[in-house]
C-alpha positions as CSV (number, residue, x, y, z in Angstrom):
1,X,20.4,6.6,45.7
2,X,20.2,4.1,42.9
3,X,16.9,3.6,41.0
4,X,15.5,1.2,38.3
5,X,13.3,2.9,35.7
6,X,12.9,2.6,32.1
7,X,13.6,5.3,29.3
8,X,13.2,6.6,26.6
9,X,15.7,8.8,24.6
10,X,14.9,11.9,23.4
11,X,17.9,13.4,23.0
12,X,21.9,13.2,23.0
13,X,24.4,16.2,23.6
14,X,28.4,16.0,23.3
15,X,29.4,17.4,26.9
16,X,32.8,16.3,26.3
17,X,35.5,14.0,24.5
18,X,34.5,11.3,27.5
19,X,30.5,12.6,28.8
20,X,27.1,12.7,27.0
21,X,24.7,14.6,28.2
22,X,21.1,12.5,27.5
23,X,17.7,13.9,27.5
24,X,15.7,10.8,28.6
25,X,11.4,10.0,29.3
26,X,11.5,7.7,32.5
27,X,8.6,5.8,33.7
28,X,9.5,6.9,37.3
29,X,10.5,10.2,37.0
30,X,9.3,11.8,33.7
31,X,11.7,13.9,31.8
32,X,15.2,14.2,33.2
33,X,18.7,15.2,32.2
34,X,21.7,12.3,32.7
35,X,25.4,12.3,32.0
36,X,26.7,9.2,30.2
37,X,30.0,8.7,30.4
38,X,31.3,7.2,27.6
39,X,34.8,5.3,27.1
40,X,36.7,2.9,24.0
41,X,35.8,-0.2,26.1
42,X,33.7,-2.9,24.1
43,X,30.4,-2.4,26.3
44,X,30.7,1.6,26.1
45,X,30.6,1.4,22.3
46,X,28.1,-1.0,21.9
47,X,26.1,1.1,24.5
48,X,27.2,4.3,22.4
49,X,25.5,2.7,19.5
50,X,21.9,2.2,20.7
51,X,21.8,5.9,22.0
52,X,19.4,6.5,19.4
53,X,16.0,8.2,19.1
54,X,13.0,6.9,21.0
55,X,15.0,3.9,21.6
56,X,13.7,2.0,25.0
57,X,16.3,1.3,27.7
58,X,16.5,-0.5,31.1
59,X,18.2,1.8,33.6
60,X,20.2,2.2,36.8
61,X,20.7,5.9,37.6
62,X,21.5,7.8,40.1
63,X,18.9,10.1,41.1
64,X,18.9,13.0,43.7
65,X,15.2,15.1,43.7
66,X,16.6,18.7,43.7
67,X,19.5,17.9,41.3
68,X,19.3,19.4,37.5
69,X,21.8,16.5,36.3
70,X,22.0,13.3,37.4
71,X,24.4,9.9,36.3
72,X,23.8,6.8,34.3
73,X,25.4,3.8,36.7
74,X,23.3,0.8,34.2
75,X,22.0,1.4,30.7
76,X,20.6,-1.5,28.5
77,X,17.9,-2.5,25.5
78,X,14.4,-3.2,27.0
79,X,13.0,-3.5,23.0
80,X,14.6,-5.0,20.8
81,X,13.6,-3.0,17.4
82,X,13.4,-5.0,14.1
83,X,12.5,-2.3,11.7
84,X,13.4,1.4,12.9
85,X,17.3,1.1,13.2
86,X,17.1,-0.2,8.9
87,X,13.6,2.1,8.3
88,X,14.6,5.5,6.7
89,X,10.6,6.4,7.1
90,X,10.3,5.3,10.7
91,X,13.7,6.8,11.4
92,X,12.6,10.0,10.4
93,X,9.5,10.0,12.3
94,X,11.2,8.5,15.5
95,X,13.1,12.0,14.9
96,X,10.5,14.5,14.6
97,X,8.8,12.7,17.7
98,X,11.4,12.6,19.6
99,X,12.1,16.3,18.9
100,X,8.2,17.1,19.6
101,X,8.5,15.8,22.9
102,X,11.4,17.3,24.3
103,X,9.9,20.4,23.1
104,X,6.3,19.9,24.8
105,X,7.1,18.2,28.1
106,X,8.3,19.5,31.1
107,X,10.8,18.4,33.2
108,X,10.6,16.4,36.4
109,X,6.9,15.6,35.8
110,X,6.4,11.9,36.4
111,X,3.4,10.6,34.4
112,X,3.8,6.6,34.1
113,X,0.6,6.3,31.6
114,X,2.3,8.6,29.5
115,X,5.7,7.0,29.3
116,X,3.3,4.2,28.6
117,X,1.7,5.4,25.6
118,X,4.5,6.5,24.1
119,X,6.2,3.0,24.8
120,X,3.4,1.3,23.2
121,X,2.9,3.9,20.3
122,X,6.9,3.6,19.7
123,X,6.9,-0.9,19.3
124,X,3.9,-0.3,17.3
125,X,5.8,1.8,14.8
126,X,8.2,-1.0,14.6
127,X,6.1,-3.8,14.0
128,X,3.5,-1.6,11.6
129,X,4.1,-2.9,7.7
130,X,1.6,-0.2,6.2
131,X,0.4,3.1,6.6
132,X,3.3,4.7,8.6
133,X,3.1,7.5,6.6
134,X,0.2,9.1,9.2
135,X,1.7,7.6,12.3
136,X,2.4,11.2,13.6
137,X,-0.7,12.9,13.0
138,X,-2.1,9.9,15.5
139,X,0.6,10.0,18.1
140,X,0.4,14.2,17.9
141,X,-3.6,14.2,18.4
142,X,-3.4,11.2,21.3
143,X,-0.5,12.8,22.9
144,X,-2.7,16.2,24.0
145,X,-5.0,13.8,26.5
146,X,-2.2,13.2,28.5
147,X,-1.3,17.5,28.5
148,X,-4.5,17.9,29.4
149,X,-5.7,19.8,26.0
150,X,-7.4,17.0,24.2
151,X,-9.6,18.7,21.4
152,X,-13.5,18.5,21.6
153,X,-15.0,15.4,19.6
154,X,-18.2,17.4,18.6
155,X,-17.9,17.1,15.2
156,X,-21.5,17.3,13.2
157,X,-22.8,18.6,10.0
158,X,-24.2,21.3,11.9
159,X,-20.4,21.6,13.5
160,X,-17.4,21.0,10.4
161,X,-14.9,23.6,10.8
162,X,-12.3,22.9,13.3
163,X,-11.1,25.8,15.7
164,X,-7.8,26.1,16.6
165,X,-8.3,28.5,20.0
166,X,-11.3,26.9,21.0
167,X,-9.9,23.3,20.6
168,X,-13.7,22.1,19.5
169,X,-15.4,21.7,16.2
170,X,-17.6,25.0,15.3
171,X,-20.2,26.2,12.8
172,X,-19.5,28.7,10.1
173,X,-15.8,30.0,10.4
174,X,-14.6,32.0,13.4
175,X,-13.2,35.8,12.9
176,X,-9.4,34.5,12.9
177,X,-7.3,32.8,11.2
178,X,-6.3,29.4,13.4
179,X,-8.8,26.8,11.9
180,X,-9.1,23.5,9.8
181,X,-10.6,23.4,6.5
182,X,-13.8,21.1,6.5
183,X,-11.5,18.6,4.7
184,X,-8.6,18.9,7.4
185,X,-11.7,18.8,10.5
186,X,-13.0,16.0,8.9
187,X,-9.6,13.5,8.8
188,X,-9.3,15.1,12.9
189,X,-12.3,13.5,13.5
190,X,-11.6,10.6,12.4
191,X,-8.2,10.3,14.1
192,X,-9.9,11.0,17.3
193,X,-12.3,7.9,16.5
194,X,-9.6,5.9,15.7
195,X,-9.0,2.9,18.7
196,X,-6.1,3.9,20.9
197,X,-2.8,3.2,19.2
198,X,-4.7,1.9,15.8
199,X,-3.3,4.0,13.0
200,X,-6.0,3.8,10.3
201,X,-4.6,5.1,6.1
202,X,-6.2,8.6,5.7
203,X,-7.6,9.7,2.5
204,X,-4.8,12.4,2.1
205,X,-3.2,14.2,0.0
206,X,0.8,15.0,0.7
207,X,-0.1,18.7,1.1
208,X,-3.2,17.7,3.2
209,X,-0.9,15.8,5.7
210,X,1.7,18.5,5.6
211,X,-1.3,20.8,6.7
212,X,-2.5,19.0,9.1
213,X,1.0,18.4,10.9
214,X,1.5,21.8,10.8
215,X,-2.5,22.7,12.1
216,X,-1.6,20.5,14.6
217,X,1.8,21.7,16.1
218,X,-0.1,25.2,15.5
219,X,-2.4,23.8,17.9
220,X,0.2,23.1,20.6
221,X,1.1,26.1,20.5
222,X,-1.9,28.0,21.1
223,X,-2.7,25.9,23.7
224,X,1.2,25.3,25.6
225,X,2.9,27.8,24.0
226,X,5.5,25.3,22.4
227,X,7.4,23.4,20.9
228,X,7.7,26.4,19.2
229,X,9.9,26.0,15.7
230,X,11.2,22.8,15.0
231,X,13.8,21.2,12.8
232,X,12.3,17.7,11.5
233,X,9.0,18.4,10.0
234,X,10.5,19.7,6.8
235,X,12.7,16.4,6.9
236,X,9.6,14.3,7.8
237,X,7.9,16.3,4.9
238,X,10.4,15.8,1.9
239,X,10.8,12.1,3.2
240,X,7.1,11.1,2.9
241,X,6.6,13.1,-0.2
């Protein structure tokens, strides 16, 4: 049967000289696996050529419930992007994101205000002229509401150290070694004050926001047991440095 949905890509995989094998976020069906098929006519290769990272399509697929792979019949631009495709900085974090989320979320699990965030978070990037540099750290802590481990706001002066396993804000420091400094807690909180999809400049330093990326993934994992290692942060690192 033949659905409408919209997507966005996470991930592209040479299955053949003639197939692609995309890994795309739908709006109706969450994460799911689809196989392009690609050929040398004009509307292939200018399809070919928007397959990019977090790009936003309209979509036609065909879609059976128990099936592990299912087929592209209609793929098309929903967003028109004006920065990312000539952006080296957004590109790169359009990477690490899209890696971060192919990692974290599971397949088949439908979640429409999800895709919707990330939609929203995604055109933002685009049209933001300033402090992209900490756009990840935002979409990172926002993206744990929908996963269901959003950290505790509790923050105090009583409460300024950040714990990792606990997931809340914590006096003294606890007997391991997963927690914030009260420099890093203190930028957390105020990314978890921060408006939904406003993405305020930190006072940072570059290690700081290396830290905290990596406190943060650290975090995931504690909590999800993934994304496990990843590739991009060191890119997204050396780029913003």
């Amino acid at each position: 049967m033949i659905y409408q949905t919209k997507g966005i890509l996470l991930h592209r995989l040479k299955y053949s000289d003639s197939k692609l094998i995309l890994k795309i976020l739908t709006r109706k069906f969450g994460l799911q696996s689809y196989l392009y098929f690609s050929s040398k006519s004009k509307k292939k290769i200018f399809e070919q050529n928007i397959l990019h990272p977090l790009y936003i399509f309209d979509l036609q697929v065909y879609h059976k419930e128990k099936s592990q792979l299912h087929k592209i019949k209609e793929i098309s631009s929903s967003t028109h992007f004006m920065s990312i495709p000539f952006n080296v900085y957004k590109q790169s974090i359009t990477f690490f994101i899209a890696e971060f989320m192919l990692k974290v979320l599971q397949e088949n699990q439908a979640d429409e205000e999800l895709f919707d965030f990330a939609e929203n978070m995604i055109i933002n990037l685009d049209s933001a002229e300033t402090d992209i540099a900490y756009f990840h750290l935002f979409f990172l802590y926002r993206l744990t509401e929908f996963l269901g481990i959003l950290p505790d706001k509790n923050y105090s002066s009583a409460r300024k150290i950040f714990d990792l396993r606990a997931g809340k804000f914590i006096t003294g420091h606890p007997n391991h070694k997963f927690f914030l400094s009260e420099k890093l807690s203190e930028i957390l909180y105020e990314i978890s004050r921060s408006p939904k999809y406003e993405i305020k400049k930190l006072s940072v330093t570059k290690k700081e926001r290396a830290e905290l990326l990596e406190s943060l993934t650290e975090f995931y994992n504690i909590h999800l047991g993934k994304p496990g290692k990843l590739k991009t942060p060191r890119i997204l690192n050396q780029i913003f440095s």
